[in-house]
C-alpha positions in Angstrom: 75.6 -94.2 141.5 77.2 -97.5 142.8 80.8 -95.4 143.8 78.4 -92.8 145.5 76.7 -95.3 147.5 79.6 -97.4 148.2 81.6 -94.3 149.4 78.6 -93.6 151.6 78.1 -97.0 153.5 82.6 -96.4 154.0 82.0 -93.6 155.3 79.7 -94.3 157.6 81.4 -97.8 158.7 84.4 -95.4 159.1 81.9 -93.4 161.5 80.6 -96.4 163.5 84.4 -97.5 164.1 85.1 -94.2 165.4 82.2 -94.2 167.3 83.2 -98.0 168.5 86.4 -96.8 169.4 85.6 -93.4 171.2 83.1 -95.5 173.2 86.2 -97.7 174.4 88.2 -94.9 174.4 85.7 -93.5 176.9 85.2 -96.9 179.2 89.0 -97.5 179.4 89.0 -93.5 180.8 86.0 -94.3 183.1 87.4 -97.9 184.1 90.6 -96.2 185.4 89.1 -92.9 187.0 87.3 -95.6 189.1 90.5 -97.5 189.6 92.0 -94.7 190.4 89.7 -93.2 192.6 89.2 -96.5 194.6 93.2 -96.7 195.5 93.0 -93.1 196.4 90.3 -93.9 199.3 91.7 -97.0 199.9 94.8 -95.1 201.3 92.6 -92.1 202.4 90.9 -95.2 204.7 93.9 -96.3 205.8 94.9 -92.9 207.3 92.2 -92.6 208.6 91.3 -96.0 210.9 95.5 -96.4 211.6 95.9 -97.4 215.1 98.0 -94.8 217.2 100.7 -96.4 218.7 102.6 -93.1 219.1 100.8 -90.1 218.1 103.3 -87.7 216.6 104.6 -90.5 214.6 100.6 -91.6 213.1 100.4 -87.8 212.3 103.7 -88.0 210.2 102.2 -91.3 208.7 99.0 -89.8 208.0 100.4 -86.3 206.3 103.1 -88.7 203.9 99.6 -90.8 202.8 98.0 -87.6 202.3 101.0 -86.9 199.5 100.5 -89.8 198.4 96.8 -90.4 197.6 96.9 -87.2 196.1 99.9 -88.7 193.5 97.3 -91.4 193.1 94.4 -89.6 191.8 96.6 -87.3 189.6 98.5 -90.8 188.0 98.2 -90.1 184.5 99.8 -93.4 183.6 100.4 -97.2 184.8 103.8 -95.7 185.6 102.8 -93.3 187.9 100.1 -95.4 189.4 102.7 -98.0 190.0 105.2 -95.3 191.7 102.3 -94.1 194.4 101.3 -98.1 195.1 105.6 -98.8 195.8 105.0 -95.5 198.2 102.3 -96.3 199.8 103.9 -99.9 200.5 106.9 -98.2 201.9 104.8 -96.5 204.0 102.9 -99.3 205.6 105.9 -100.9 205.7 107.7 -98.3 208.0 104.6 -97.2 210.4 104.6 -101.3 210.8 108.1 -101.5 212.0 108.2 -98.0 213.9 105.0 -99.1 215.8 106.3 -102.4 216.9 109.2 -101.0 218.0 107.3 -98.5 220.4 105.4 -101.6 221.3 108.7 -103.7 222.2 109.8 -100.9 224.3 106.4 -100.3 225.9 106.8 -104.0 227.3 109.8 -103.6 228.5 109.6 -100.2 230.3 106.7 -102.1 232.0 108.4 -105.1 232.8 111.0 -103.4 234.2 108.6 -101.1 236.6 106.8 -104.0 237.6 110.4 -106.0 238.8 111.8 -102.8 240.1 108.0 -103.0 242.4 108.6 -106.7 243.0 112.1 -105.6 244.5 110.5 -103.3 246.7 107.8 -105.2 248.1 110.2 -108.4 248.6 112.5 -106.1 250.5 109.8 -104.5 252.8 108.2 -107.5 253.3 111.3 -109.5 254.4 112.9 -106.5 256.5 109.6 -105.7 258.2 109.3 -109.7 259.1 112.5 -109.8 260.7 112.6 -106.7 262.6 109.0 -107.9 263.8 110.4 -111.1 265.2 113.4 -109.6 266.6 111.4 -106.7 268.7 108.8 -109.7 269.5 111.3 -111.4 270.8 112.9 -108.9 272.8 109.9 -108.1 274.0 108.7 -111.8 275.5 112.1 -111.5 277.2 111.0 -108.3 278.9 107.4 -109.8 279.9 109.1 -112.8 280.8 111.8 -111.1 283.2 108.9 -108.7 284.7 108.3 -111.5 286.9 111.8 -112.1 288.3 112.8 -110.5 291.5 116.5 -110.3 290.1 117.7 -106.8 289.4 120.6 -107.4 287.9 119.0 -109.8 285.5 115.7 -107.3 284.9 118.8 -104.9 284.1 120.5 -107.0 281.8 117.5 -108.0 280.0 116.2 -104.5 279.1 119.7 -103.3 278.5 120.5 -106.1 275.7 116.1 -105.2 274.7 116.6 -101.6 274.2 119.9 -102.4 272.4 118.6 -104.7 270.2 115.3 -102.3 269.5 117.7 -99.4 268.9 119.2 -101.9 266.2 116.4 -103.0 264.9 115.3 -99.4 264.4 118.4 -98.6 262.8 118.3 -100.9 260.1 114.6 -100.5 259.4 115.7 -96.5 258.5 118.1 -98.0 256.5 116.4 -100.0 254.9 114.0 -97.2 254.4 116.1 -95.1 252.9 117.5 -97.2 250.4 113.9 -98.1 249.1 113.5 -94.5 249.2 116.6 -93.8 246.9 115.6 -96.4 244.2 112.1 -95.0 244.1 113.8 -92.0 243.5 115.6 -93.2 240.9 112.7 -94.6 239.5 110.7 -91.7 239.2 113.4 -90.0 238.2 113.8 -91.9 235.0 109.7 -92.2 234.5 110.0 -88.3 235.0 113.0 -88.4 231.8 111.2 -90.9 229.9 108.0 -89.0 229.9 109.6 -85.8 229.0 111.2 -87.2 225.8 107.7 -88.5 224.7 106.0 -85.3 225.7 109.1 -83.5 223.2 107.7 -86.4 220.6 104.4 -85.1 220.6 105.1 -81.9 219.6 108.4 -82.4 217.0 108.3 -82.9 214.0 110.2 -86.6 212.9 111.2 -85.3 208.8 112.3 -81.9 210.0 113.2 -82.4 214.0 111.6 -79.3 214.5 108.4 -78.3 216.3 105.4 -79.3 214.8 102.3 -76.7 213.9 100.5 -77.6 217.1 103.3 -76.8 219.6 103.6 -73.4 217.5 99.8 -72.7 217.6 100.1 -73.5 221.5 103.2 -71.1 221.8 101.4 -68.4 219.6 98.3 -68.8 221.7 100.6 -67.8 224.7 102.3 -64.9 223.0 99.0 -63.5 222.1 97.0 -64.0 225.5 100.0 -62.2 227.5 99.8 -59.3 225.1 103.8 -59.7 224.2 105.2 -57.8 221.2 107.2 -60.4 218.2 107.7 -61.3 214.9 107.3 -64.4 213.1 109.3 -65.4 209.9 107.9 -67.7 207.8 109.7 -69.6 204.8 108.4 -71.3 202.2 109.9 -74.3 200.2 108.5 -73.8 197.2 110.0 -76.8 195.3 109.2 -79.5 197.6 106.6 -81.7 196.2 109.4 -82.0 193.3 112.1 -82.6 195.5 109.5 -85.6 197.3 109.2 -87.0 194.0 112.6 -87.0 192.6 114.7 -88.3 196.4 113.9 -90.9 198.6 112.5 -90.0 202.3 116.0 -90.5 203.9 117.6 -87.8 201.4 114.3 -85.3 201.7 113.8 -85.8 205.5 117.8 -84.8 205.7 117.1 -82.0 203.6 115.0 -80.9 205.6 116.8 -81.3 208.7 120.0 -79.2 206.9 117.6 -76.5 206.3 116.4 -76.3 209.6 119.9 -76.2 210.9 120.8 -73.1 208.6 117.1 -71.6 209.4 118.2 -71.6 213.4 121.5 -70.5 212.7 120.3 -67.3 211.0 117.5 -66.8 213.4 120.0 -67.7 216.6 118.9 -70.4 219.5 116.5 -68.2 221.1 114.0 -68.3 217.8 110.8 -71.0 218.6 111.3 -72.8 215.0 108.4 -75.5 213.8 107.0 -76.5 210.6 103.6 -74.0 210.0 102.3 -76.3 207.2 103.7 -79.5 204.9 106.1 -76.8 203.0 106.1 -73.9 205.0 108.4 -73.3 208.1 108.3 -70.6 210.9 110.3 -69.1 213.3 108.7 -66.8 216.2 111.4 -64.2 217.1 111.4 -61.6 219.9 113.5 -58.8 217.7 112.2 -55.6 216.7 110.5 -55.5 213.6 113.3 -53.0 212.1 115.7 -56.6 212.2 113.3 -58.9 211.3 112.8 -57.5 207.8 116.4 -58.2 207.0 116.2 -61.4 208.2 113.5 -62.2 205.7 116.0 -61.3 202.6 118.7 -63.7 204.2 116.6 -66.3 205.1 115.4 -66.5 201.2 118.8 -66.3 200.2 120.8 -67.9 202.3 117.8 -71.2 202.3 118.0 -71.1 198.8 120.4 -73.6 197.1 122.2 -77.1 197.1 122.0 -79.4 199.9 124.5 -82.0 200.4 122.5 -85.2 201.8 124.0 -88.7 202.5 122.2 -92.0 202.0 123.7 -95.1 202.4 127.3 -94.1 201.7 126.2 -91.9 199.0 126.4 -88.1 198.6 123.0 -86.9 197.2 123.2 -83.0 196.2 119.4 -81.6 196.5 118.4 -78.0 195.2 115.6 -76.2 197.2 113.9 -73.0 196.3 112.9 -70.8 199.5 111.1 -67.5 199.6 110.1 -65.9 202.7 108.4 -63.2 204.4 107.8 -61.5 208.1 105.2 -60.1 210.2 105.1 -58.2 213.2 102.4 -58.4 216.2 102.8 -55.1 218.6 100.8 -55.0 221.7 97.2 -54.2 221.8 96.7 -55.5 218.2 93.6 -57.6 217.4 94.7 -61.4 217.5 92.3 -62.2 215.1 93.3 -59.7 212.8 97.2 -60.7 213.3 96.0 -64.3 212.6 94.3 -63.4 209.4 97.3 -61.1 208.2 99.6 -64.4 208.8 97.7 -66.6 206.7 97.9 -64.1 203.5 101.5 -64.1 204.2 101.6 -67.3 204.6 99.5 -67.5 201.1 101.3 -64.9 199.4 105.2 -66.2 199.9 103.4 -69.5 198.6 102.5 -68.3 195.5 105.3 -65.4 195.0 
């Protein structure tokens, strides 16, 4: 009777440690779900109240967060939680740097308007003063010599008058002109300067090539004017691994290589931009009867090693591309052409 009762009251001390320790077991999951979960909107905040300096580069910042709060609420262990905080760092780090250096040259495109304006003003200023004293003088000497009954001397007056006027005019065109010429050059240079931000805008920085909002503008265009094409869309199946294995310099140049080998089987005509974080396009105006062959070469020729330098070093990177094309005739319904795209999109995603 005693071993049956002392073999109950183990048994259920066995049962209350288990219980004890499944309860822990439980907090400790709880306690980092919440710690997880926490980080995760503490980036998610981050990406969303970040100050745009440069807009094309906050959306590049915002999409790399995106990655990574994702990593941080599937971290499985201390490891992988410490892996997305080191990312996360890099990227504060970077949009920090990148941003002041937009700043820095913001300052000093606008101190160098506002001296190239200083210039200008100084020179008018002083030209127009001393071509207004000139002709004022000239011009007492005329009202002066109205009064004389000398004709030679009224003569010589308005002779050396009109010649010095005639000068005075000269040099004011001058003078003209060359303001003219540097304002030229000014607005020639604004006119340079704002085109390369306006290409910012609508490039994307890992890739260099257009970003989805210059090809949904383009599209938009295509569609409106009624225009037959074809759109080719590849898919880079492997990339979140390839994110998570390389560095941003070696996947942002992998990304670039591909790019270059995407344009150089679609030719320089192709409109080629980045549909969606793995997914790239390329808007062709072939008929549909080539475009179906390019879809075969695309996946095979995208397919494969890409040689990548980083600092000296040669980092060999292996993507895995599948693709797939569509074709738009004339007359078709947009929003039926639109739908089709996105279950291509969807299906070379998940072939």
């Amino acid at each position: 009777m005693r071993i049956v009762r002392g073999c109950t009251l183990i048994s259920i001390r066995k049962s209350v440690d288990d219980l004890t320790r499944l309860e822990e077991l439980e907090k400790r999951e709880a306690l980092s779900k919440a710690t997880r979960d926490c980080y995760a909107l503490a980036i998610h905040s981050t990406a969303h109240y970040a100050v745009e300096v440069d807009p094309a580069l906050a959306v590049d910042f915002r999409n790399h967060l995106k990655g990574i709060e994702e990593q941080s609420r599937a971290a499985v262990s201390a490891e992988q939680l410490h892996s997305a905080q080191s990312s996360f760092r890099g990227e504060l780090r970077e949009y920090r740097d990148k941003s002041n250096e937009q700043l820095v040259k913001l300052r000093k495109e606008v101190e160098s308007a506002t001296a190239a304006m200083a210039v200008f003003a100084e020179t008018i200023a002083s030209n127009g003063e001393d071509h207004e004293q000139e002709v004022g003088s000239r011009l007492t000497s005329l009202a002066s010599t109205a009064q004389s009954n000398d004709i030679q001397e009224i003569r010589g007056v308005i002779g050396t008058a009109v010649a010095a006027i005639q000068s005075s005019v000269v040099q004011m065109q001058r003078s003209n002109q060359l303001v003219i010429v540097q304002l030229q050059d000014e607005i020639r240079v604004l006119h340079q300067q704002f085109e390369q931000e306006r290409k910012a805008l609508f490039t994307d920085r890992a890739s260099g090539a257009w970003n989805r909002q210059k090809i949904d503008i383009h599209l938009d265009n295509l569609l409106r004017q009624n225009q037959p094409f074809c759109m080719l869309l590849v898919s880079v199946r492997n990339l979140k691994r390839v994110e998570s294995q390389n560095s941003r310099t070696v996947v942002e140049g992998t990304l670039q290589a591909l790019i270059s080998r995407f344009r150089a089987i679609t030719g320089d005509e192709a409109v080629i931009g980045r549909w969606t974080e793995d997914q790239f396009v390329a808007i062709l105006d072939v008929p549909p009867g080539r475009a179906i062959p390019l879809s075969a070469e695309a996946t095979r020729k995208l397919s494969g090693g890409y040689a990548v330098q980083e600092n000296g070093l040669s980092h060999t990177v292996t993507v895995q591309v599948t693709a797939g094309v569509i074709d738009r005739n004339p007359g078709s319904d947009a929003t039926i052409f639109r739908r089709k795209l996105e279950q291509l999109a969807g299906a070379i995603s998940g072939a």
